[in-house]
DRENMARMI-102014 format. One record per atom (N, C-alpha, C, O, CB): x, y, z; atom name. Coordinates in steps of 0.2 Angstrom, whole numbers, padded with zeros to 4 digits. Each point is the difference from the previous one (the first is absolute). Glycine has a CB too. Layout:
BEGIN
<site <X; Y; Z>; "CA">
...
//
This chain:
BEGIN
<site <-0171; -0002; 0012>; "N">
<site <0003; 0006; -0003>; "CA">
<site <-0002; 0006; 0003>; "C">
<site <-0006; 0001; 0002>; "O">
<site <0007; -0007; -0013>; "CB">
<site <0003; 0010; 0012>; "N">
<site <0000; 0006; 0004>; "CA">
<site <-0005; 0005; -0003>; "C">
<site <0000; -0002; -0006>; "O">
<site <0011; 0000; 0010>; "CB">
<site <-0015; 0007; -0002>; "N">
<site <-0003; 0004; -0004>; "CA">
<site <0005; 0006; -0004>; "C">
<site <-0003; 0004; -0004>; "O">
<site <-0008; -0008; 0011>; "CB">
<site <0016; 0004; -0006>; "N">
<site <0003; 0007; -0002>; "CA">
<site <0006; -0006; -0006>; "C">
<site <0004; 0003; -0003>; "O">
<site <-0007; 0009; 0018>; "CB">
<site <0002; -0018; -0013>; "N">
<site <0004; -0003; -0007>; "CA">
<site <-0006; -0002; -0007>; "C">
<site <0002; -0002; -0006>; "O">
<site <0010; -0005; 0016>; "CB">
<site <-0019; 0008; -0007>; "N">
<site <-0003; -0002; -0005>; "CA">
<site <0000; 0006; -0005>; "C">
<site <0001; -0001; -0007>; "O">
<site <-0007; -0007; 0014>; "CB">
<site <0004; 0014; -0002>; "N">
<site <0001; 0007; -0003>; "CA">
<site <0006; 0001; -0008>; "C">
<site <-0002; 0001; -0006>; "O">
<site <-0001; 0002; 0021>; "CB">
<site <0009; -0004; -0010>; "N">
<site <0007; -0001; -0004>; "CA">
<site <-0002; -0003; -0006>; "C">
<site <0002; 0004; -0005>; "O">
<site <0005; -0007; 0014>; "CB">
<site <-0011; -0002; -0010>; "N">
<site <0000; -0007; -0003>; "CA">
<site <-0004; 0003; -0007>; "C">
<site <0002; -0001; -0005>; "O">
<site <-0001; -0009; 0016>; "CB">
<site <-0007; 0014; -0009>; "N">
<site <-0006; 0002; -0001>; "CA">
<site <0005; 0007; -0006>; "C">
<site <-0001; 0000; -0006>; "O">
<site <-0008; -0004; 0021>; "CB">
<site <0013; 0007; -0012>; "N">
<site <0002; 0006; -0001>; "CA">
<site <0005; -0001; -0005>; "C">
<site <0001; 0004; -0005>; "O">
<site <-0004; 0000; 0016>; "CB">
<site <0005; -0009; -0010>; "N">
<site <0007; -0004; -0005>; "CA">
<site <-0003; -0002; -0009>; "C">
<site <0002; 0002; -0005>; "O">
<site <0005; -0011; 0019>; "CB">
<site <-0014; 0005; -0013>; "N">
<site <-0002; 0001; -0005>; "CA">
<site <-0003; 0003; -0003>; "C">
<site <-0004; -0002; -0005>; "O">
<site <0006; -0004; 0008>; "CB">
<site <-0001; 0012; -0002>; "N">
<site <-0003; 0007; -0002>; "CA">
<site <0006; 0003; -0005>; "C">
<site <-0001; 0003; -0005>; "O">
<site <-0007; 0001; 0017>; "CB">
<site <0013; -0005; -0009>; "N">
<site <0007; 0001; -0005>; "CA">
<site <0001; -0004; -0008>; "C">
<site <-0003; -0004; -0003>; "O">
<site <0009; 0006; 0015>; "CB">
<site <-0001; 0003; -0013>; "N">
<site <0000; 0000; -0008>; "CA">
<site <0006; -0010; 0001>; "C">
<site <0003; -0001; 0005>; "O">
<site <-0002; 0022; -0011>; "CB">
<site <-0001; -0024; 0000>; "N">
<site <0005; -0004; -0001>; "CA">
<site <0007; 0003; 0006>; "C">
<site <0001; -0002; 0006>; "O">
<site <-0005; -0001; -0020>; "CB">
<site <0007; 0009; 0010>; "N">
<site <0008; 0001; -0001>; "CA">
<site <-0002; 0002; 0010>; "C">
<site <0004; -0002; 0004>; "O">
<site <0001; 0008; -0021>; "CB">
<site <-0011; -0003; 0017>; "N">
<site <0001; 0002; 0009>; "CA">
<site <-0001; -0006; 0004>; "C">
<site <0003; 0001; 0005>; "O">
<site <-0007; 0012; -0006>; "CB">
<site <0001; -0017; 0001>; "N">
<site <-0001; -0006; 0003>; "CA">
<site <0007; -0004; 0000>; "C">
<site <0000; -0006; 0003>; "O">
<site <-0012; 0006; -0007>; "CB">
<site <0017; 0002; 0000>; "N">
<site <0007; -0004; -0001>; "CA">
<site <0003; 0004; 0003>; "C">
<site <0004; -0002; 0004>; "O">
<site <-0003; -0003; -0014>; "CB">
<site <-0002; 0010; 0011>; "N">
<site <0004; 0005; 0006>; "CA">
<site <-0001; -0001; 0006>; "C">
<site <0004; 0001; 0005>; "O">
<site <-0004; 0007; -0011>; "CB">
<site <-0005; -0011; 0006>; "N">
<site <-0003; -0002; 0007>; "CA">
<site <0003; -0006; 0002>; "C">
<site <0004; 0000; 0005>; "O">
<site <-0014; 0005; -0006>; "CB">
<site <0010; -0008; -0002>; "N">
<site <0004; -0008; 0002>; "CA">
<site <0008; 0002; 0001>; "C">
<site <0002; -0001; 0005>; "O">
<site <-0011; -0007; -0014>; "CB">
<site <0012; 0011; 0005>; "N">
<site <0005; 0003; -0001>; "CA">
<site <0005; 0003; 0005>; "C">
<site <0006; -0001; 0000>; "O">
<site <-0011; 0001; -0008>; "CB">
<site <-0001; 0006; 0014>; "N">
<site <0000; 0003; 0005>; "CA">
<site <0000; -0005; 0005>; "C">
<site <0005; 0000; 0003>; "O">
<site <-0009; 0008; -0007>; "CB">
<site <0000; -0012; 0004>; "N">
<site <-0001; -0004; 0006>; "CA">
<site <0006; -0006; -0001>; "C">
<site <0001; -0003; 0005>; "O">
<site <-0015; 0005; -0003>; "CB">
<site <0016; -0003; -0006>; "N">
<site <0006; -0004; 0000>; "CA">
<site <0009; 0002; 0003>; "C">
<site <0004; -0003; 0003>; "O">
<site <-0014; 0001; -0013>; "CB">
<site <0009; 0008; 0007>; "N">
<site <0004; 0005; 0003>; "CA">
<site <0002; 0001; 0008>; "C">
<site <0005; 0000; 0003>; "O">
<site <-0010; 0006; -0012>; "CB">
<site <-0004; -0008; 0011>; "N">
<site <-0001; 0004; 0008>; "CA">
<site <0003; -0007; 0004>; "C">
<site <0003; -0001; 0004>; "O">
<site <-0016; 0012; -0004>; "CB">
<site <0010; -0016; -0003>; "N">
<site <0000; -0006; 0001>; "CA">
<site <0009; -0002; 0003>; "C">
<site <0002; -0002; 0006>; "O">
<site <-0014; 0001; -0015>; "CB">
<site <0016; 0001; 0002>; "N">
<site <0006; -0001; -0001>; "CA">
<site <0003; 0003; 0007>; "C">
<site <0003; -0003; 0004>; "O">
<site <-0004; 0003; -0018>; "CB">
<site <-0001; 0008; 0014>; "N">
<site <0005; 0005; 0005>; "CA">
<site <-0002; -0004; 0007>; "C">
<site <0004; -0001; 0005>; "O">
<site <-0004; 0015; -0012>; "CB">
<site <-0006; -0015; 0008>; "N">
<site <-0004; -0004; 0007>; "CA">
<site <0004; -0006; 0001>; "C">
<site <0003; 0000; 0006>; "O">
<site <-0015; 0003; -0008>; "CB">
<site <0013; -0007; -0002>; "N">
<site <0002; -0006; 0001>; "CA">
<site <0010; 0000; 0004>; "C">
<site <0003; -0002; 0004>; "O">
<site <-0015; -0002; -0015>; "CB">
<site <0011; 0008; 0005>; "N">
<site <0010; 0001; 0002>; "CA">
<site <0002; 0003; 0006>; "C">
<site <0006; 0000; 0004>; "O">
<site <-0003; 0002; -0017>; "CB">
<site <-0007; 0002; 0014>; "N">
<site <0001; 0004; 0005>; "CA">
<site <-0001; -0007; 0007>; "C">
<site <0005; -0001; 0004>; "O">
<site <-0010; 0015; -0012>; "CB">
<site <0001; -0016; 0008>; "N">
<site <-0001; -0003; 0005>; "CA">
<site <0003; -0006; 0001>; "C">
<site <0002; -0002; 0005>; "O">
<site <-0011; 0007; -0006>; "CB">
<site <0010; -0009; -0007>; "N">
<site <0005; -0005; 0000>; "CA">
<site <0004; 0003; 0002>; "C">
<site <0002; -0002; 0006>; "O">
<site <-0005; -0005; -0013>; "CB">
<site <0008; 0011; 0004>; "N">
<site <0007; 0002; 0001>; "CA">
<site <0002; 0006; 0005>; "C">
<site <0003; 0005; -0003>; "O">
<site <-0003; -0010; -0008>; "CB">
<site <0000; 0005; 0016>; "N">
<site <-0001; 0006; 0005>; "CA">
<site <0007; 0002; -0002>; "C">
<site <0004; -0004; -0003>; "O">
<site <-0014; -0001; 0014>; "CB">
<site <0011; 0011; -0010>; "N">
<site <0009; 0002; 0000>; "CA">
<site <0002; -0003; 0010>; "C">
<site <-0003; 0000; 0005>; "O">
<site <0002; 0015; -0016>; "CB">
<site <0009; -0017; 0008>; "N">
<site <0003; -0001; 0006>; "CA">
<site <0006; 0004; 0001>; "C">
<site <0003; 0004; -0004>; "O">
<site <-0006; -0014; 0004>; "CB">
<site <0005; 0009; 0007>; "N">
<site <0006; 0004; 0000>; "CA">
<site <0004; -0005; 0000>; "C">
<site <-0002; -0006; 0000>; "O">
<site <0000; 0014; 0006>; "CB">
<site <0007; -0006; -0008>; "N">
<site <0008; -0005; 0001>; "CA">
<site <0003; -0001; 0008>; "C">
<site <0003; -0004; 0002>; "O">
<site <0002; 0010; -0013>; "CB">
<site <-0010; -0001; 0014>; "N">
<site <0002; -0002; 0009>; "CA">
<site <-0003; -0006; 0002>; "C">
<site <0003; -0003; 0004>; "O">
<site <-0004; 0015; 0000>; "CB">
<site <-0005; -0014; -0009>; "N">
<site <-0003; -0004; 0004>; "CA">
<site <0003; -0009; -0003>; "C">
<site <-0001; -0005; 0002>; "O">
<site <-0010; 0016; 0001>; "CB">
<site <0014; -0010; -0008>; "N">
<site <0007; -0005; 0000>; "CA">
<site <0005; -0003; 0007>; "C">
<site <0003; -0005; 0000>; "O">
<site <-0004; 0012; -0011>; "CB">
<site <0002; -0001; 0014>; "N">
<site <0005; 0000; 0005>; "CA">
<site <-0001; -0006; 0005>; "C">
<site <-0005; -0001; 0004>; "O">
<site <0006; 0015; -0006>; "CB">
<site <0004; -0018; 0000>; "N">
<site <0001; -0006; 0006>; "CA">
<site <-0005; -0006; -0002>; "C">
<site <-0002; -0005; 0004>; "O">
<site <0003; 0015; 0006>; "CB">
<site <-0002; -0009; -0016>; "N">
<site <-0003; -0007; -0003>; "CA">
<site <0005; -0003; -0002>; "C">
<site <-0002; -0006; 0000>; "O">
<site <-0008; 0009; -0005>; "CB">
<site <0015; -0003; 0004>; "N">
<site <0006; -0006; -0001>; "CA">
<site <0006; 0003; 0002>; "C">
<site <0004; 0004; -0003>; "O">
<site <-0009; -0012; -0007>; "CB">
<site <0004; 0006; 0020>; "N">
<site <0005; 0002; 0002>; "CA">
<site <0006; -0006; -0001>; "C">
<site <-0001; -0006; -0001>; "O">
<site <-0006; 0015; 0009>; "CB">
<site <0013; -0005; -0009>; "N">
<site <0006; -0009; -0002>; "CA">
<site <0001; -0002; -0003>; "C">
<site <0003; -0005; 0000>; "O">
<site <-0004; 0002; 0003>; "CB">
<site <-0003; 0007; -0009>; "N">
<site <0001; -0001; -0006>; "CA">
<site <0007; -0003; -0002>; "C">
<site <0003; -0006; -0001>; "O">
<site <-0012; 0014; 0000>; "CB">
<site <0012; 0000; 0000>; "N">
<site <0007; -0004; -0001>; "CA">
<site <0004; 0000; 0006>; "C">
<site <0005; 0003; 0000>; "O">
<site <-0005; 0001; -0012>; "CB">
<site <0000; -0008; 0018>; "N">
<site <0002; -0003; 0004>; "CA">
<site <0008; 0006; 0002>; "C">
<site <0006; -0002; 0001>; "O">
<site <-0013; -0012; -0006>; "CB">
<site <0004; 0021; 0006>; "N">
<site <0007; 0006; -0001>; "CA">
<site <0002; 0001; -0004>; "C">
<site <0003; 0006; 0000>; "O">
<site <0001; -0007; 0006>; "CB">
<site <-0002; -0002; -0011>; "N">
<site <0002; 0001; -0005>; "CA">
<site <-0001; 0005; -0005>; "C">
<site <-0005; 0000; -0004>; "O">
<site <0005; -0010; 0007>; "CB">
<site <0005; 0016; -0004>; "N">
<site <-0002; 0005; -0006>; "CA">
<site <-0003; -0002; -0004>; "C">
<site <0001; -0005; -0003>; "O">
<site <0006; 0009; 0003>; "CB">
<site <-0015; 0002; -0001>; "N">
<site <-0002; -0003; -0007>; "CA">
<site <0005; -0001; -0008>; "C">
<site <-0001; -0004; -0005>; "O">
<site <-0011; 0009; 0011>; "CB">
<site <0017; 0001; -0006>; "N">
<site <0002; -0001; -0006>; "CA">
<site <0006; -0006; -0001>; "C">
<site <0003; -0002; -0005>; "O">
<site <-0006; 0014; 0004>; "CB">
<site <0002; -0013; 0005>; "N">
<site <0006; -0006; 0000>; "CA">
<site <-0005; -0007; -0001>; "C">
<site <0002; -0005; -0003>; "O">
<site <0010; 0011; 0012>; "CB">
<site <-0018; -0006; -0007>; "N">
<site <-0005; -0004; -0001>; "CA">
<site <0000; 0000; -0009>; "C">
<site <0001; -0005; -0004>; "O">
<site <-0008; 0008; 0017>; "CB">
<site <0005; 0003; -0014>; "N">
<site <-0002; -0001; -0007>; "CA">
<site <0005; 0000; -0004>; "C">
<site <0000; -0001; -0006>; "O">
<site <-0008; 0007; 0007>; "CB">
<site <0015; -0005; 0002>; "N">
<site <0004; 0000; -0004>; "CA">
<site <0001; -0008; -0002>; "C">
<site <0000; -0002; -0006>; "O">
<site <0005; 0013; 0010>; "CB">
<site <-0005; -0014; 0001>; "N">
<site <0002; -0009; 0000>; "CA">
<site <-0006; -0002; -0004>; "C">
<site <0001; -0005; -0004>; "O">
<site <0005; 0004; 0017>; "CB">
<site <-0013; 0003; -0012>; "N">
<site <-0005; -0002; -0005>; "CA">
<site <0002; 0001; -0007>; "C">
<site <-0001; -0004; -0004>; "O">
<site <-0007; 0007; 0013>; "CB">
<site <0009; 0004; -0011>; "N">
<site <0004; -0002; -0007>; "CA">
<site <0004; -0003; -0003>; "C">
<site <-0001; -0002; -0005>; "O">
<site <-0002; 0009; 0007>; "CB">
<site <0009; -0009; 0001>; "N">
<site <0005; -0005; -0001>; "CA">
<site <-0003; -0006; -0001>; "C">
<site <0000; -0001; -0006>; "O">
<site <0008; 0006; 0013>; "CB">
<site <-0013; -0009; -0001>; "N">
<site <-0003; -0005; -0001>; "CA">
<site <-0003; 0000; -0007>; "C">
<site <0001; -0004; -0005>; "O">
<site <-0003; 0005; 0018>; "CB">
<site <-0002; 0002; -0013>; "N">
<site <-0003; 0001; -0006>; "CA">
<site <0004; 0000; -0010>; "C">
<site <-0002; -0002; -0005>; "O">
<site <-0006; 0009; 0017>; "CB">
<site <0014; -0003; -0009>; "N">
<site <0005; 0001; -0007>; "CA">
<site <0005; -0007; 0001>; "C">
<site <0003; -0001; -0005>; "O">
<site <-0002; 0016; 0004>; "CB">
<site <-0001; -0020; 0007>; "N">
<site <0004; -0005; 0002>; "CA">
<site <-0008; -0005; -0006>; "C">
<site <0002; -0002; -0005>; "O">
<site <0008; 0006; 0021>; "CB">
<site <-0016; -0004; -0013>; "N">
<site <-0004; -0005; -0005>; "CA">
<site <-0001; 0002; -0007>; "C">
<site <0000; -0004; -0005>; "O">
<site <-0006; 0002; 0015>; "CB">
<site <0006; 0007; -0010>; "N">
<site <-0001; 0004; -0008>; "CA">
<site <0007; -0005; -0005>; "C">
<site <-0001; -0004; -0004>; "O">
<site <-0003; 0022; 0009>; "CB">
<site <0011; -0015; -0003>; "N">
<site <0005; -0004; -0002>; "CA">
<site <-0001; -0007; 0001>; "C">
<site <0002; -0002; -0006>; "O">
<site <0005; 0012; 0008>; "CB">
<site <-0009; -0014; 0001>; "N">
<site <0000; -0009; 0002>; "CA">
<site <-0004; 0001; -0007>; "C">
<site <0003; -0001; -0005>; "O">
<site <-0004; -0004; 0020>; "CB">
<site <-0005; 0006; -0015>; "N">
<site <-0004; -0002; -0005>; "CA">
<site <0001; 0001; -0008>; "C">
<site <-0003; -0002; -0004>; "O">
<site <-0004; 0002; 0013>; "CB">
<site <0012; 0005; -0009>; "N">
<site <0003; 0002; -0008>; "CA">
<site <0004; -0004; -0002>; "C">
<site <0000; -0002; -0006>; "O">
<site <0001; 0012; 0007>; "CB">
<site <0003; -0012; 0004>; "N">
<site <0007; -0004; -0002>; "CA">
<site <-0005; -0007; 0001>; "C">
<site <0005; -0003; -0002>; "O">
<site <0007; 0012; 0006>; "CB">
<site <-0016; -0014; -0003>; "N">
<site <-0004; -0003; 0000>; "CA">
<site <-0003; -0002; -0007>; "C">
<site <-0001; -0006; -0001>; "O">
<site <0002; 0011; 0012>; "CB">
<site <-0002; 0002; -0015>; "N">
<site <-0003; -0002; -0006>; "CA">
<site <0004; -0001; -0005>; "C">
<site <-0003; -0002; -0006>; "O">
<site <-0006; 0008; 0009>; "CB">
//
């Protein structure tokens, strides 16, 4: 243990209840923003570019999604009329 966390440690139990929960509270906080930050870095959308090239083989996307929805209202209806 470091000497300047014994200090901390030392110094922590000098506090009242309610300020010793602030402390935990703080460091919890710092912790949270540390972690996410590092887990979750921001991206760009550029760097998407060319991860699935071919996707849709030329094909307009909206005519893609269009055909995806049909598909989907073509299963929706099979399984109504089904029940």
């Amino acid at each position: 243990m470091s000497p300047l966390l014994k200090q901390v440690l030392q110094d922590i139990e000098q506090l009242t209840i309610e300020e010793q929960l602030e402390v935990i509270s703080h460091a919890t906080e710092q912790l949270k923003r540390r972690t996410l930050t590092q887990h979750n870095p921001k991206r760009s959308w550029q760097e998407l570019r060319g991860i699935a090239p071919n996707l849709l083989n030329g094909q307009d996307a909206q005519e893609w999604v269009n055909e995806l929805r049909k598909e989907w209202d073509e299963r929706e209806k099979r399984l109504f009329e089904g029940s």
